[in-house]
C-alpha positions as CSV (number, residue, x, y, z in Angstrom):
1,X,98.5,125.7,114.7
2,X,94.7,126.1,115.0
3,X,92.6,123.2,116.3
4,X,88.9,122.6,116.3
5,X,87.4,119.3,117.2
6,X,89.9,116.8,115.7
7,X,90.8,118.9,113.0
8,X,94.3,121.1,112.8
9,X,95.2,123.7,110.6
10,X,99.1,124.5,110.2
11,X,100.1,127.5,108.9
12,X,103.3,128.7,107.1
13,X,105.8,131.1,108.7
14,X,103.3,133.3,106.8
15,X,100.7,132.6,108.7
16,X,98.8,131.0,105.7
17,X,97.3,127.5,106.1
18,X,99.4,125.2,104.4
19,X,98.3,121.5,106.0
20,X,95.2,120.2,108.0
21,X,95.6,117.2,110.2
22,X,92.5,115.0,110.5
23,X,91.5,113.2,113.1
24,X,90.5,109.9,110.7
25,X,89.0,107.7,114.0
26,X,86.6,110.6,113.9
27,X,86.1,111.8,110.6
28,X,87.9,108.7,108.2
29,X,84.5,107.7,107.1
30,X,83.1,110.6,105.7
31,X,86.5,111.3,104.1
32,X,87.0,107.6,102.2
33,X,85.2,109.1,99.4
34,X,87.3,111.6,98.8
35,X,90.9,110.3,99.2
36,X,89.9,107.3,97.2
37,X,88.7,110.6,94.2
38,X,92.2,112.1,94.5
39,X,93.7,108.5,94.8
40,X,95.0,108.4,98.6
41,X,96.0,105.4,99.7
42,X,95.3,104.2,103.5
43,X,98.0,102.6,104.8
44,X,95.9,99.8,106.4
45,X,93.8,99.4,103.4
46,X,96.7,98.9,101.3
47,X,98.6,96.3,103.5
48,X,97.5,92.6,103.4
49,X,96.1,90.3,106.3
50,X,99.0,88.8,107.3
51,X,101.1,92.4,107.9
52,X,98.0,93.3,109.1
53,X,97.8,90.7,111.9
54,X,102.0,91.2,112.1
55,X,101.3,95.2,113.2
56,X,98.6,94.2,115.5
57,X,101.0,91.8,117.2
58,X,103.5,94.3,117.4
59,X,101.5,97.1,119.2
60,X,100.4,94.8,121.7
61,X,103.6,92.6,122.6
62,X,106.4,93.5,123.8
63,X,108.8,93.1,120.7
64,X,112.7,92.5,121.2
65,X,114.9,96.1,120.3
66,X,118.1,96.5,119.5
67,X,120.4,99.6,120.3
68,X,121.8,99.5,116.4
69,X,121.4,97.4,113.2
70,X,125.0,95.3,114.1
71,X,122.9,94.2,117.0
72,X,120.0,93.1,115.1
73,X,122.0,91.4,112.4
74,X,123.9,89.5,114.8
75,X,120.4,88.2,116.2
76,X,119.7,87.3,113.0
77,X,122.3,85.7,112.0
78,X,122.9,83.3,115.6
């Protein structure tokens, strides 16, 4: 993997670049244009306000986990 300023390039057991991660906090805005031509979809543009504000709450509570779905389910369910 090569990496220059936000930007990696993975290559292929080849060696030939095959995928580039962007970093989109840094570059997102000057790449809008472009997803939207080939018709990517952000995630977070996609999503409405209320799963929006739902996420948000998630990443900054701590949530309840559960070692396996039977234990969720049983939450659930009492």
């Amino acid at each position: 993997m090569t990496q220059t300023a936000g930007i990696y390039i993975e290559h292929n057991a080849k060696g030939t670049p095959v995928f580039a991660r962007i970093d989109l906090t840094k570059y997102g805005e000057r790449l809008m244009p472009f997803f939207k031509e080939v018709g990517v979809t952000i995630i977070e543009e996609s999503l409405n306000d209320e799963t929006n504000a739902a996420l948000r709450e998630a990443h900054t509570k701590k949530l309840k986990t559960y070692e396996n779905a039977d234990a969720l389910l049983a939450d659930l369910y009492s």
